[in-house]
GULUMGU-787764 format. One record per residue (C-alpha): residue number from 1; residue in one letter; x, y, z. Coordinates in steps of 0.001 Angstrom, whole numbers, plus 500000, padded with zeros to 6 digits. Layout:
// GULUMGU-787764
REC  num  residu       x       y       z
REC  NUM       A       X       Y       Z
...
//
This chain:
// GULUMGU-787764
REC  num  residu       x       y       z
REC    1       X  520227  652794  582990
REC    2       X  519858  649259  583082
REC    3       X  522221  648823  579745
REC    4       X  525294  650420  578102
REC    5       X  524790  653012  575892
REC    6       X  525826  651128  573032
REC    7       X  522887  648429  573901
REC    8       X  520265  652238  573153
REC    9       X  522147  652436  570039
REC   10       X  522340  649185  568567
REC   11       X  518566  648842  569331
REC   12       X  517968  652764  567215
REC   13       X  520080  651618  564606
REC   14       X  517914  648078  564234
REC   15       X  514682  650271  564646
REC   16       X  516160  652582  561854
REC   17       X  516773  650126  559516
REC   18       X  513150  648523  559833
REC   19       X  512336  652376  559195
REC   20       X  514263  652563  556298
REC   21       X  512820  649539  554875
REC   22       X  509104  650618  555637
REC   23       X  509850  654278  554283
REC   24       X  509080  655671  557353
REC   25       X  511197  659099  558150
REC   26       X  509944  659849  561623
REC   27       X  508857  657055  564111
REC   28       X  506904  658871  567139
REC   29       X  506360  656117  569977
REC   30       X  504340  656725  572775
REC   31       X  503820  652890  573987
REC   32       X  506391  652870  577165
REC   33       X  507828  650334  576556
REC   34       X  509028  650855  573147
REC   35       X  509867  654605  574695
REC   36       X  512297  652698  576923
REC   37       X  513200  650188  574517
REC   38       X  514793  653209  572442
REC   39       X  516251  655180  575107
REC   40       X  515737  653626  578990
REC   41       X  512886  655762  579579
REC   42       X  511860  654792  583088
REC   43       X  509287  656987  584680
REC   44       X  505669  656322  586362
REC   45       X  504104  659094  583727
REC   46       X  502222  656319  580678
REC   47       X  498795  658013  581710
REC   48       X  499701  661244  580316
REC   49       X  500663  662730  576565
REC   50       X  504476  661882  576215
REC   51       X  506269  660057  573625
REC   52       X  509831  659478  571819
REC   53       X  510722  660656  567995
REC   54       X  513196  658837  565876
REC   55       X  513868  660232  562594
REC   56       X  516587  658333  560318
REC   57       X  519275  661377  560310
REC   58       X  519597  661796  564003
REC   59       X  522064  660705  566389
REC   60       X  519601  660071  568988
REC   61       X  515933  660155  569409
REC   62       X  513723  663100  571206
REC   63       X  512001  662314  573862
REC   64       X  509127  664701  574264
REC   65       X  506529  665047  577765
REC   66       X  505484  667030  580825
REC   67       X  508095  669334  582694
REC   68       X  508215  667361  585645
REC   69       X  508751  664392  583598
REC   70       X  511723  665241  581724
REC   71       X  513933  665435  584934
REC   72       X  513161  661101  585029
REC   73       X  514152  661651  581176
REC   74       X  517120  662810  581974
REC   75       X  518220  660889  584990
REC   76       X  516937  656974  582983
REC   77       X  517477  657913  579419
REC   78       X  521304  658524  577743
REC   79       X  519717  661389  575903
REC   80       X  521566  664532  575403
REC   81       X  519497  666914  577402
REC   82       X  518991  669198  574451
REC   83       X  516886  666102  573486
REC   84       X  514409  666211  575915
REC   85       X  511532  668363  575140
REC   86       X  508739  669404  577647
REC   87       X  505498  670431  577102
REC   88       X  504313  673697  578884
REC   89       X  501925  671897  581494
REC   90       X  498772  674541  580694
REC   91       X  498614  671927  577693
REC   92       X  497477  669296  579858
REC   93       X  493835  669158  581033
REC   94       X  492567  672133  579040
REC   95       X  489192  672029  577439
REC   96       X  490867  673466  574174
REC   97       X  494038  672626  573707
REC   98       X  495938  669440  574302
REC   99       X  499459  668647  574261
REC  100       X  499653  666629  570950
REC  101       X  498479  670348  569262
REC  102       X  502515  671394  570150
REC  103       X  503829  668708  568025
REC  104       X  503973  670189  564776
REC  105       X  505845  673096  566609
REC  106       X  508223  670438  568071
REC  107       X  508649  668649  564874
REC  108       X  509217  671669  562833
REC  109       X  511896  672836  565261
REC  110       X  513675  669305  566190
REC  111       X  512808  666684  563891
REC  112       X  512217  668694  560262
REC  113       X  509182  668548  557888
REC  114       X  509816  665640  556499
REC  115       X  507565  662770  555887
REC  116       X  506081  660249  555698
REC  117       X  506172  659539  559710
REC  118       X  505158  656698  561749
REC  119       X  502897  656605  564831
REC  120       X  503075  653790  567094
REC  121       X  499756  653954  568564
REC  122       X  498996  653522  572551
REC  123       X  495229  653897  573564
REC  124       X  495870  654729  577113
REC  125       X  498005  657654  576126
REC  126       X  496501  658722  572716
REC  127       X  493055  658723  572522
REC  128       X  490966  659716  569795
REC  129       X  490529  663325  571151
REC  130       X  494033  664042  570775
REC  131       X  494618  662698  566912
REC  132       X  491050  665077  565631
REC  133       X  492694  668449  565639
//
């Protein structure tokens, strides 16, 4: 990681405040760079579904992409490993199903039900496709 620990955390505590103040329970980013503004995220994957939850009560944020991903998720990121999440890769270029249609299955199990969220928007990553389910 190119910072301390305790530079991740500072950062998630200022970007938990801001949530706070906006009423915002559940940030989901999917820009990389704010991915590895939270948590160091460093991997050559922005063209596919993959993105980074923050909810005010926990420690540390989720990260959340493919299999093959999460092993640069765990070698860049300080995230607990229970914390990184991988989608099963059969999500991925299927005519039916996409990845984003797992995340109420994550959220439910990892992040609660509780809302409002926010979405930090990418368009090479989330298209239009993926939010019409």
């Amino acid at each position: 990681m190119p910072f301390e620990k305790s530079e991740y955390l500072e950062r998630i505590g200022k970007t938990k405040k801001s949530m706070a103040d906006q009423g915002v329970d559940v940030l989901l980013a999917t820009n990389p760079a704010n991915m590895n503004y939270l948590t160091g995220y460093d991997g050559w994957s922005f063209y596919v579904h993959q993105l980074v939850a923050l909810t005010l009560d926990s420690d540390e944020p989720i990260w959340i992409g493919r299999g093959m991903d999460a092993n640069a998720a765990k070698v860049t990121t300080f995230l607990n490993h229970d914390n990184i999440l991988d989608i099963p890769t059969i999500m991925y270029r299927h005519p039916l199903n996409i990845p984003w249609t797992m995340l109420p299955i994550f959220s439910s199990n990892t992040v609660g039900t509780r809302a409002p969220s926010g979405l930090k928007w990418t368009v090479i990553i989330l298209r239009l496709r993926a939010t019409n389910r």
